[in-house]
C-alpha positions as CSV (number, residue, x, y, z in Angstrom):
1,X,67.5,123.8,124.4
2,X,67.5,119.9,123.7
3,X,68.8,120.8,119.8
4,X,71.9,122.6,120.8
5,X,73.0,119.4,123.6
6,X,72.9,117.0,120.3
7,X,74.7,119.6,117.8
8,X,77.6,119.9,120.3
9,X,77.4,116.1,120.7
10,X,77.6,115.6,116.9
11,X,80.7,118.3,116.7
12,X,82.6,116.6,119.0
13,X,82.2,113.2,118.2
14,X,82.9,114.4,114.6
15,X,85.7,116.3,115.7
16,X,87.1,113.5,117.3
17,X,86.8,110.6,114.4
18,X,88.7,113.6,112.4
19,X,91.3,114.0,115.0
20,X,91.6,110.1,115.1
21,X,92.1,110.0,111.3
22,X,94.4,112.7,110.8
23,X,96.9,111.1,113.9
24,X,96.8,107.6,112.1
25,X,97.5,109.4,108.6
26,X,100.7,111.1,110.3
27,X,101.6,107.6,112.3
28,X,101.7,105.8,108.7
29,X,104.1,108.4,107.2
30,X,106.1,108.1,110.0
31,X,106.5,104.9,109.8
32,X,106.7,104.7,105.9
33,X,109.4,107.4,106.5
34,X,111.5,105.1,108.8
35,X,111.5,102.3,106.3
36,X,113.2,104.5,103.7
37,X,115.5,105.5,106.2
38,X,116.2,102.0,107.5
39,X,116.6,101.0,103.5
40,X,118.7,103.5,102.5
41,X,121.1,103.1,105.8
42,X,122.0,99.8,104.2
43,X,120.9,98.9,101.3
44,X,121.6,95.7,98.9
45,X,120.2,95.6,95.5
46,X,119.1,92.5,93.6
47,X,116.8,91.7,90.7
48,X,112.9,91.6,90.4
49,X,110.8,90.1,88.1
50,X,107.0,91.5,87.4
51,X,104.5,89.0,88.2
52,X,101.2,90.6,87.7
53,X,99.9,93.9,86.5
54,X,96.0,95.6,86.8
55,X,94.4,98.8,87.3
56,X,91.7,98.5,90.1
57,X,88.3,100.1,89.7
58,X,90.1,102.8,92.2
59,X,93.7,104.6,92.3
60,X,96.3,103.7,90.0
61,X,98.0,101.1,88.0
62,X,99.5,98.3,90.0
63,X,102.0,95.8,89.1
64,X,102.9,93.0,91.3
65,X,106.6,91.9,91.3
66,X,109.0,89.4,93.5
67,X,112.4,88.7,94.3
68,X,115.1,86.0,96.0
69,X,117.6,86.7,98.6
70,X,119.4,84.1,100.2
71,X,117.0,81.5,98.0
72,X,114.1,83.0,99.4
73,X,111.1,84.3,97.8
74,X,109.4,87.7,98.3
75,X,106.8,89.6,96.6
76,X,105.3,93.0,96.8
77,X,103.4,95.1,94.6
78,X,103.7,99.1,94.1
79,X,101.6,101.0,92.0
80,X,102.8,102.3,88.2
81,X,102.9,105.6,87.3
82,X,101.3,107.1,84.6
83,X,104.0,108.9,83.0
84,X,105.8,105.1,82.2
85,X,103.4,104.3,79.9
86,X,102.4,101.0,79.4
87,X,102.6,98.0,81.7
88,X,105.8,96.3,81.4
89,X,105.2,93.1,80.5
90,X,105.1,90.2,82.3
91,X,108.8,88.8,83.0
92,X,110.5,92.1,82.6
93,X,113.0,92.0,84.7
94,X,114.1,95.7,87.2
95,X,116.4,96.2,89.9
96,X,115.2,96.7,93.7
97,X,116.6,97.9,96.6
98,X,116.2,96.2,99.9
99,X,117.6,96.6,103.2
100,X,120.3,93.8,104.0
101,X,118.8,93.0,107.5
102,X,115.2,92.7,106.3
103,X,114.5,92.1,102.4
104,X,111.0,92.8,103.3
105,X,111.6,96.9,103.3
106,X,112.2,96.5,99.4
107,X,111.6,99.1,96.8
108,X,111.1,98.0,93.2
109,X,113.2,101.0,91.5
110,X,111.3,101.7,88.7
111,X,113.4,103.5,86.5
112,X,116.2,100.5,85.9
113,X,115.0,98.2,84.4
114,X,117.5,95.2,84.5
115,X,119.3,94.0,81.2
116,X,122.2,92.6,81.6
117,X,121.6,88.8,81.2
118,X,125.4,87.7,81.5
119,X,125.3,89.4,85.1
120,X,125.8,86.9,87.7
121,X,123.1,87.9,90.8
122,X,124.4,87.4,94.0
123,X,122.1,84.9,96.4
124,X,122.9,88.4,99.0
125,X,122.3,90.8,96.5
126,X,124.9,93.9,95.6
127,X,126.1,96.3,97.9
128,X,125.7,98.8,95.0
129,X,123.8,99.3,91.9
130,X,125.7,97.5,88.9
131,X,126.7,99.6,86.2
């Protein structure tokens, strides 16, 4: 009879620590989701520059990148999908999207790269992507 007492004990205690984990999965999302949505309500665009690159023991390929607005500094990192190939190197210089009221929500857009060097960069950024 004493067996059965600690089985249910261990089932619900489990149950709950999966419960737990599974809200603060759907909580993150949420949030991530809100970012994009706050981003894309108003977004500037402006250049970024990659800093660093690795691959951790575990996930993915990361680079590290930053950018200025309004001659300040910020820096993020993302990861690097496979199907990109290679690291950029470091220097190489892409466009990300930010939103105007907090350049922290950026997103380093991956696939456009920057290269116009006679392109003046706005200390605001662009209201849209150059062409």
């Amino acid at each position: 009879m004493g067996t059965k007492t600690i089985y249910w004990e261990k089932l619900i205690s489990c149950t709950v620590v999966l419960a737990l984990g599974v809200l603060f999965c759907i909580y993150a999302e949420k949030g991530k989701q809100e970012r994009k949505k706050k981003r894309n309500l108003h977004p500037r665009y402006t250049v970024g520059v990659v800093t660093d690159h690795y691959n951790p023991l575990r996930g993915g390929a990361v680079i590290g990148y930053e950018f200025t607005v309004y001659w300040r500094k910020y820096s993020d990192k993302r990861s690097w999908p496979r199907g990109f190939g290679n690291f950029p190197p470091k220097g190489q210089r892409y466009f990300v999207k930010f939103e105007e009221d907090d350049p922290y929500n950026a997103e380093f857009l991956i696939d456009s790269p920057f290269v116009k060097d006679n392109l003046e960069i706005p200390e605001n950024g662009w209201k849209q992507l150059p062409q």
